[in-house]
C-alpha positions in Angstrom: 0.0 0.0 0.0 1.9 3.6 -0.9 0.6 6.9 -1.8 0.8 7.8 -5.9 4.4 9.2 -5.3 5.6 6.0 -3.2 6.8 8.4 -1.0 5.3 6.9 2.0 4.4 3.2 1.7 3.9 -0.2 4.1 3.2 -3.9 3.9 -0.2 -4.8 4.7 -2.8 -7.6 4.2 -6.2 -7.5 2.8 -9.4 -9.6 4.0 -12.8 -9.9 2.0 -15.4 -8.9 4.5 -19.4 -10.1 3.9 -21.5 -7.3 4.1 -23.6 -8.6 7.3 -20.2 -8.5 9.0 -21.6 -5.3 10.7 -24.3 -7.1 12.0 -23.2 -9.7 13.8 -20.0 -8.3 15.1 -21.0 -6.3 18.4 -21.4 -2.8 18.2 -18.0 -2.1 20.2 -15.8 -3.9 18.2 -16.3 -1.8 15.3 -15.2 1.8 15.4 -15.3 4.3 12.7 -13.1 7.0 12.5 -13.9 8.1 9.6 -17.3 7.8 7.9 -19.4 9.3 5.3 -21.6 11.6 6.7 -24.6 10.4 4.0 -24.6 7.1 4.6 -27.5 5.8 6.6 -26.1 2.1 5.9 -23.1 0.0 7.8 -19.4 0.5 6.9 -19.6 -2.9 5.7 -22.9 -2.6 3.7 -21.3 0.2 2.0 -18.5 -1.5 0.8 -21.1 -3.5 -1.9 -22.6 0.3 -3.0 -21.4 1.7 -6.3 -18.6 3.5 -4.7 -17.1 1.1 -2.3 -16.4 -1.9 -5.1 -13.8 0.9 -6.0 -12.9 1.1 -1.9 -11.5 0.0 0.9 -11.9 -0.1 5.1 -8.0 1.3 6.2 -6.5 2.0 9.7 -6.8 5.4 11.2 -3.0 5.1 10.9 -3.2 4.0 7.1 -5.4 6.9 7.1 -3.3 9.9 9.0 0.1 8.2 7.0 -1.2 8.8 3.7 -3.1 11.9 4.2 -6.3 10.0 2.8 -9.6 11.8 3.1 -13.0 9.8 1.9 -15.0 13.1 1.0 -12.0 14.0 -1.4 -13.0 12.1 -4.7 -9.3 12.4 -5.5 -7.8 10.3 -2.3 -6.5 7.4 -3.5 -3.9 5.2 -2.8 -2.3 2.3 -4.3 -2.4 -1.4 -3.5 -0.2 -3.7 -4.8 -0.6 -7.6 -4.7 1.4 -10.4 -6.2 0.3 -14.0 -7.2 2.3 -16.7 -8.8 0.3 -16.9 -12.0 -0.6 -13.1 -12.4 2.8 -11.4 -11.2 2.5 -7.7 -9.7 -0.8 -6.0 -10.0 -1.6 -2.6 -8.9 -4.8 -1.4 -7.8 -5.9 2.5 -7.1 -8.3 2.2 -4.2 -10.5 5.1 -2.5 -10.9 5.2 1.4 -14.4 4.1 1.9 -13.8 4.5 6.1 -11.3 4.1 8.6 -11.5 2.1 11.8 -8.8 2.0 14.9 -11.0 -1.3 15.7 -13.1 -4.0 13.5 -14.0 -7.2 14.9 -11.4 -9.8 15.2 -9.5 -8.3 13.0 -5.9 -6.5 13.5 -5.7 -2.6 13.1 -2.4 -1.4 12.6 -3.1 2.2 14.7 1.1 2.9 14.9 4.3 2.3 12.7 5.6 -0.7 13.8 
């Protein structure tokens, strides 16, 4: 994951969440810390709109590292991936939210 200039940039790993994940996680364990202020629907949920195919949930630190604002339609960053059989791929992804906790899932919230 790096900004467009590769300036700033960090080893991460991505997870496929369903969208009733914000349902039958307790309340607590999620939390938003960034979040459109027009959506009436869970973080989750919104990842399946029109917008958040192109999207994805990051850390707050992801977030305050790569200066990434959702409201800004021109906040991106890049993700890279690898497979055996495809190679490198890279990806420009939006910020649909940020979370400094979701579920069971580990949020990176400090340079390690």
């Amino acid at each position: 994951m790096a900004d467009f200039a590769r300036r700033k940039s960090e080893k991460t790993g991505v997870v496929g969440v369903p969208p009733s994940l914000g349902h039958t996680v307790e309340k607590e364990f999620i939390v938003p810390t960034m979040k459109g202020s027009d959506s009436k629907v869970s973080i989750t949920e919104d990842l399946y709109s029109a917008r958040g195919s192109q999207s994805a949930i990051v850390s707050e630190y992801t977030r305050k590292n790569l200066a990434l604002d959702r409201d800004d339609i021109d906040s991106r960053f890049l993700l890279e991936t690898f497979s055996n059989k495809w190679g490198n791929k890279f990806f420009e992804v939006r910020p649909q939210s940020a979370a400094s906790m979701f579920g069971g899932f580990h949020v990176k919230d400090t340079m390690l």
